[in-house]
Every structure is written in C-alpha cells, then in structure tokens.
N, C-alpha and C positions, 0 to 999 in steps of 0.2 A: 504494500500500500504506500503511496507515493502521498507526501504532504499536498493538502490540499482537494484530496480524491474526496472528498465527503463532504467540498464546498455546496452541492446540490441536495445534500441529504434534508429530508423535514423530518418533523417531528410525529412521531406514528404514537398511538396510544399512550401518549406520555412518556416516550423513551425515546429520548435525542441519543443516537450515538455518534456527536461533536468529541472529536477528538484529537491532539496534536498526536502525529507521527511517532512521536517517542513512547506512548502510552499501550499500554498492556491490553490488550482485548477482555481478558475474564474478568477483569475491572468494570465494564462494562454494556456487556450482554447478561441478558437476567439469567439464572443458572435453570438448563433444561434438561438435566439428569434426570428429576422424579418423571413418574407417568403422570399423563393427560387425565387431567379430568376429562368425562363422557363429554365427546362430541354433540353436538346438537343442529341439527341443517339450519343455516338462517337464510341461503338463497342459493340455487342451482338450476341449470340450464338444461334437464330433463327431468326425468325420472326415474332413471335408469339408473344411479348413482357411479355410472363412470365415463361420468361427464364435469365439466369446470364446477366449482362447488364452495362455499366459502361456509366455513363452520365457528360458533364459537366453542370454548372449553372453558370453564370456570365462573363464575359469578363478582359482580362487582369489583373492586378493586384489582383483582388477580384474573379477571377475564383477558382471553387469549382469542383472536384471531387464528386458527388455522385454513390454511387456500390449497383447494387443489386445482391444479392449473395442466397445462402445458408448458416443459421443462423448457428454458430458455440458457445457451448456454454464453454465460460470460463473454467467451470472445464475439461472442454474436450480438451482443449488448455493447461489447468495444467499453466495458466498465471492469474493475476487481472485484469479486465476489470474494468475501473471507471464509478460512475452512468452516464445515459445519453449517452455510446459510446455499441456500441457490434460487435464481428466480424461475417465478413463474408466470405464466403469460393468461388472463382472465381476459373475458368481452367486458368493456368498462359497463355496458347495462349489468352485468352481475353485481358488478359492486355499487353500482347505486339502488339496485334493489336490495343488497342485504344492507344499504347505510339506510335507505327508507324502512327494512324489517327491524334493524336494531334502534331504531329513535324510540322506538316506545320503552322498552329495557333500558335504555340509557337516561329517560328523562327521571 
C-alpha cells in the first residue's frame, strides 16, 4: 500500500480506515475471527439465492453488512486490495433497495 492509496476511501458504517503508510492494519480492521451472527436477507436480485445479495449479521451497534457479489479482481479495479478483504461487484438498485429495506431498523 503506497501512501496516499486511501485518499478516496469514505466512511462505511462508522469505520474510517484513514490511515498513514506506517500504521499496522490489525490496529484497524475490527477483529473477524468469531462466527457471524445469522444472516438475515435484506435485499436480492432473485430468488434463487445464488444471485447478488446483501445480508445483515448482528443487531444494532455491532451490525455487519455482508454482500454477495461478483468477485472483482484488484488489478481489474487498477486499486490495492489488503490481504483478507476482496471486492465485489453488486447492481447499484440492490443496494438502494437494501439502504431503502434497512431505514426502518436503523431509525
């Protein structure tokens, strides 16, 4: 990771990872050892369930986003992906329909 690579990063569920060049990764990324709380579907693009899908895991505070996607791979992004993260590629209607299905849980 080259200083500077995370100038475009925002801020996702309260977790900025702003960080200079010199800093330790497991400093912070929240620690994802334990098991998942039960998934829960909050929006997806069939019915099938192997299809793009965006789930949550846990409740309030410690509620978690899991996406299933189509695997995107880094150099094909032309970005650095750090070990342990990869992207994934969603139809942006999914994710405004699970940020329209999650407004009510969140208010």
């Amino acid at each position: 990771m080259t200083p500077g690579s995370l100038a475009n990063t925002k801020v996702v569920s309260g977790y900025s990872p702003q960080m200079t060049s010199n800093q330790d990764l497991s400093t912070t990324v929240p620690d994802r050892s334990g098991p998942l709380a039960p998934l829960r579907t909050v929006a997806n693009m069939c019915n099938a369930g192997s299809c793009p899908t965006v789930y949550v895991s846990g409740a309030g505070d410690s509620a978690r986003l899991v996406v299933q996607g189509y695997a995107v791979p880094a150099d094909r992004a032309g970005i650095a992906v750090p070990d342990g993260e990869m992207l994934v590629e969603i139809p942006l209607d999914l994710l405004t329909e699970a940020a329209r299905n999650l407004s009510g849980d969140l208010a």
